[in-house]
Backbone as CSV, one residue per row, in Angstrom:
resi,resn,N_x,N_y,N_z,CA_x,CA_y,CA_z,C_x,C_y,C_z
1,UNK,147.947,72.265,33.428,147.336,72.779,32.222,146.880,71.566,31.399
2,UNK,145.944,70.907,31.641,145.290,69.934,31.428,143.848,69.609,30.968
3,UNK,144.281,70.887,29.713,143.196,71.075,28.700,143.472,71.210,27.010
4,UNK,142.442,71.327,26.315,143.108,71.561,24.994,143.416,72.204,24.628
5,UNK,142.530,73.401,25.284,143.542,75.087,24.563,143.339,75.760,26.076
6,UNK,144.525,75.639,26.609,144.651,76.446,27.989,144.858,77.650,27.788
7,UNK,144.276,78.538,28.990,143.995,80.558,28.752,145.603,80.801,28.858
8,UNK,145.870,81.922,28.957,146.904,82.790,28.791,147.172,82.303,30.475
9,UNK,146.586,82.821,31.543,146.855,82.885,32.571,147.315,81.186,33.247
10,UNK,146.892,80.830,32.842,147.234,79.055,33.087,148.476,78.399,32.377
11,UNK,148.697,79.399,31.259,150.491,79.035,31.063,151.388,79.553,31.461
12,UNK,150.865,80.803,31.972,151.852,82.031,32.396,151.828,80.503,34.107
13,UNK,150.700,81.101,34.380,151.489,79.943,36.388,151.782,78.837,35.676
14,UNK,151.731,77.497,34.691,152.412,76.549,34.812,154.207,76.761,34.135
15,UNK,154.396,77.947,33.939,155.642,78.491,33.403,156.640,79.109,34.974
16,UNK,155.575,79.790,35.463,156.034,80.353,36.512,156.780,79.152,37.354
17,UNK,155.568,78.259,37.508,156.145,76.933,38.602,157.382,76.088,37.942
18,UNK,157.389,76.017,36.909,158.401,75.583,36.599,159.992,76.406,36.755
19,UNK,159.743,77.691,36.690,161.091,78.332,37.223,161.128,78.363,38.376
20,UNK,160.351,78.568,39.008,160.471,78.087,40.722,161.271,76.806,41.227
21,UNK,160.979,75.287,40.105,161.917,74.454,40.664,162.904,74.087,40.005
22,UNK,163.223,74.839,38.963,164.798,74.896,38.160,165.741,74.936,39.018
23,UNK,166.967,74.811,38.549,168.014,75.379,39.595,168.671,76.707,38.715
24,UNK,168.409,77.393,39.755,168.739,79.203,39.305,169.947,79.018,38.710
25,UNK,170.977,78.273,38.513,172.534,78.582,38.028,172.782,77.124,37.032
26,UNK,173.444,77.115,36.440,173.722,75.726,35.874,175.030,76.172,35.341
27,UNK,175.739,74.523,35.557,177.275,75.504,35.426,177.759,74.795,34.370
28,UNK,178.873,75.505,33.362,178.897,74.264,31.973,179.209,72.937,32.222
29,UNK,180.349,72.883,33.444,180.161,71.021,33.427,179.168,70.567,33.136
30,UNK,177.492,70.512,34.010,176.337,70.009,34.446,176.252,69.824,32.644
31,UNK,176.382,71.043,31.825,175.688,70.818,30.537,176.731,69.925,29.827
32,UNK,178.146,70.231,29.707,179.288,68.958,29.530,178.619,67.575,29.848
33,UNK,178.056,67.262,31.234,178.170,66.410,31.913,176.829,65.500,30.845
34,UNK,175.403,66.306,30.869,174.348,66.189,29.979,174.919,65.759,28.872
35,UNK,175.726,66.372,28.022,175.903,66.162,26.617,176.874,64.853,26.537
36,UNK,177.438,64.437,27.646,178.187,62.730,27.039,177.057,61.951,27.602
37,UNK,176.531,61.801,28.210,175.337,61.002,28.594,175.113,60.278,26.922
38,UNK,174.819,58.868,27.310,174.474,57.806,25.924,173.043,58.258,25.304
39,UNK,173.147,58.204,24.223,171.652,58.324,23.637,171.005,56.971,22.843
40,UNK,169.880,56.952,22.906,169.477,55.786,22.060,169.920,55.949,20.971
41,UNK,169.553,54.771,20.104,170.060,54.813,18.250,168.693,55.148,18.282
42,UNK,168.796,56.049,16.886,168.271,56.536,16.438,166.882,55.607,15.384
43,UNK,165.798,56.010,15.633,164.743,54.606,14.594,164.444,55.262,13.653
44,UNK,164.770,54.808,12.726,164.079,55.121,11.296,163.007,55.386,11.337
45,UNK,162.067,55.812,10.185,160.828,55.580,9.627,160.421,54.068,9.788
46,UNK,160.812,53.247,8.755,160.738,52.061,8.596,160.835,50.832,9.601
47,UNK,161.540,51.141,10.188,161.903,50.981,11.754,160.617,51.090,12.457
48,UNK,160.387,52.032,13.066,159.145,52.534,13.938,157.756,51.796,13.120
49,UNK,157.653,52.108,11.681,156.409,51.541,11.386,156.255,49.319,11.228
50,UNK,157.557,49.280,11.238,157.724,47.464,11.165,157.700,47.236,12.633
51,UNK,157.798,47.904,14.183,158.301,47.654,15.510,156.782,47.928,15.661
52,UNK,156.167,48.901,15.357,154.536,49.419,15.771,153.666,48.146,14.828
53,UNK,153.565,47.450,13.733,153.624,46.831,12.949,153.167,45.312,13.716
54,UNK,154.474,44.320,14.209,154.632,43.665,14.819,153.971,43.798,16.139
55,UNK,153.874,45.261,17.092,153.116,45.180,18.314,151.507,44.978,18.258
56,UNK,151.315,45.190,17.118,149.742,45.695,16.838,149.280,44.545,16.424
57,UNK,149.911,44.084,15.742,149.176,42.628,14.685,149.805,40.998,15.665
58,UNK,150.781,41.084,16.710,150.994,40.037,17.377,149.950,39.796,18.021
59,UNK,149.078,40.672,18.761,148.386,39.762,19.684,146.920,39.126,19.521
């Protein structure tokens, strides 16, 4: 679906295909298992615009 406003029928099959390669069952460990997984720290506002900031104006 690799347009800007895709029809009805082109989300319905890229929805479809995607339950096709889910896995039909998920068991709470798997989601246990997901939820200790590390996450990044979190970026500020200020953060993101001084890191985008520095990439843009270095080179």
């Amino acid at each position: 679906v690799d347009t800007t406003y895709p029809d009805k029928k082109s989300i319905l099959m890229y929805i479809t295909s995607l339950f096709q390669v889910l896995p039909q069952q998920v068991s709470i460990e798997a989601i246990q298992e997901v939820e200790m997984l590390p996450r990044p720290p979190k970026v500020t506002k200020e953060e993101h615009f001084q890191l985008h900031h520095q990439m843009h104006y270095s080179q």
